[in-house]
C-alpha positions as semicolon CSV with decimal commas, in nm:
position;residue;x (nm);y (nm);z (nm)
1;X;4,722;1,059;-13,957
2;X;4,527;1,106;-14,290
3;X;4,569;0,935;-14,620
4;X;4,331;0,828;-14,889
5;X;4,255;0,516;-15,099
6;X;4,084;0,566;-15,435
7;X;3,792;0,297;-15,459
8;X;3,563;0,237;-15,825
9;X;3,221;0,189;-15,713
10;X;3,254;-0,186;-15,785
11;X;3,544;-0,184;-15,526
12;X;3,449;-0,015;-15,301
13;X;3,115;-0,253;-15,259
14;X;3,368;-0,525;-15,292
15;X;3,577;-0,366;-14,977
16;X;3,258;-0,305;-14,782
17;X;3,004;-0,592;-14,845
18;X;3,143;-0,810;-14,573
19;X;3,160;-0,567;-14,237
20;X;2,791;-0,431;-14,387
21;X;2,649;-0,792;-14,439
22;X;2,817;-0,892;-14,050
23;X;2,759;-0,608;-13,850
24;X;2,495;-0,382;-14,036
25;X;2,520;-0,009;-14,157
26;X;2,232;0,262;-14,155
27;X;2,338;0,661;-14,244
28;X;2,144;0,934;-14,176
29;X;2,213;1,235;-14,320
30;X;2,209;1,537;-14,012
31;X;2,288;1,839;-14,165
32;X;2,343;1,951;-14,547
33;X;2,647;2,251;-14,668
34;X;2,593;2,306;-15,058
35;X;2,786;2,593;-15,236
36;X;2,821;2,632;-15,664
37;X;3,027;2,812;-15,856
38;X;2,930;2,764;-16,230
39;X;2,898;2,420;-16,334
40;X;3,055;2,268;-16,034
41;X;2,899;2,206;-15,710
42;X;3,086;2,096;-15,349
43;X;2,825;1,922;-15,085
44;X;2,934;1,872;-14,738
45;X;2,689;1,630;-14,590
46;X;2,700;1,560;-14,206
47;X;2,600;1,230;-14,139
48;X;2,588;0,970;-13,874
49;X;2,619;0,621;-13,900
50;X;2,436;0,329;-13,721
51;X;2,435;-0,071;-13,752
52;X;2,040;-0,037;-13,762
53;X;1,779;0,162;-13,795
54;X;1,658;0,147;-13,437
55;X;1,999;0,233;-13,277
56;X;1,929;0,549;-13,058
57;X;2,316;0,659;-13,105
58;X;2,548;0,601;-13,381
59;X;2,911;0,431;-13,411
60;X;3,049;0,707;-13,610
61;X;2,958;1,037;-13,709
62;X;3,144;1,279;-14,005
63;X;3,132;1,445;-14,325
64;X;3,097;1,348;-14,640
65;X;3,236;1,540;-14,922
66;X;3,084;1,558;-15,300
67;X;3,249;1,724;-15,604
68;X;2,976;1,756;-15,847
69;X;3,015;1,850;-16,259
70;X;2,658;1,999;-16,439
71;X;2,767;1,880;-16,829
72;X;2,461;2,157;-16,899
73;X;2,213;1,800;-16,924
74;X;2,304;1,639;-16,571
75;X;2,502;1,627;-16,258
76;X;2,769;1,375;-16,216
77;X;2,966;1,286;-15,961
78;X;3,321;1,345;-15,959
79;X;3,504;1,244;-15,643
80;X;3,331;1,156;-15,259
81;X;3,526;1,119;-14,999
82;X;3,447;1,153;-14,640
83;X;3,644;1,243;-14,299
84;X;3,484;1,070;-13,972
85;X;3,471;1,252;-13,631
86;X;3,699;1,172;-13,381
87;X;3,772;1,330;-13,021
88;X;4,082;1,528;-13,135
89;X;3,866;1,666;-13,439
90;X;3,557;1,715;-13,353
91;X;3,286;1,835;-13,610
92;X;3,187;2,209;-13,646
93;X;2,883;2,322;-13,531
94;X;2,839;2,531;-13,849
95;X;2,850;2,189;-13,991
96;X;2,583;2,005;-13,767
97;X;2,281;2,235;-13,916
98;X;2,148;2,330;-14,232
């Protein structure tokens, strides 16, 4: 099943902050899909995601997805949202290099 829940940065931190604080978080970024069209850019980012920085293999892996706006002085950030891996859905391999 997918579905979505819309987060300000303040709640999402809010959401977060706990499972983070108890059980640690560390992403890496893996692999990097960037494609513009004008003044807006879409970044698929392939990451994996560890409780520390030492772990050899990570919890979770996925994709994050950025929507970017160029207002002609800078970027800004329109929307993330991310999809993680799972066994059903596995991630592309175009996806897992740069």
């Amino acid at each position: 099943m997918v579905g979505a829940n819309a987060y300000t940065p303040e709640g999402y931190i809010e959401r977060a902050s706990a499972a983070f604080a108890k059980d640690g978080f560390y992403e890496t970024e893996v692999a990097r899909k960037v494609e513009t069209y004008g003044s807006i850019t879409h970044v698929f980012s392939t990451y994996a995601s560890f409780h520390g920085k030492k772990d050899e293999k990570p919890f979770v892996r996925g994709i994050n997805s950025f929507q970017l706006l160029f207002d002609g002085t800078r970027w800004w950030v329109v929307t993330i949202y991310w999809q993680g891996e799972t066994a059903d859905n596995p991630i592309p391999e175009k996806y897992l290099k740069n």
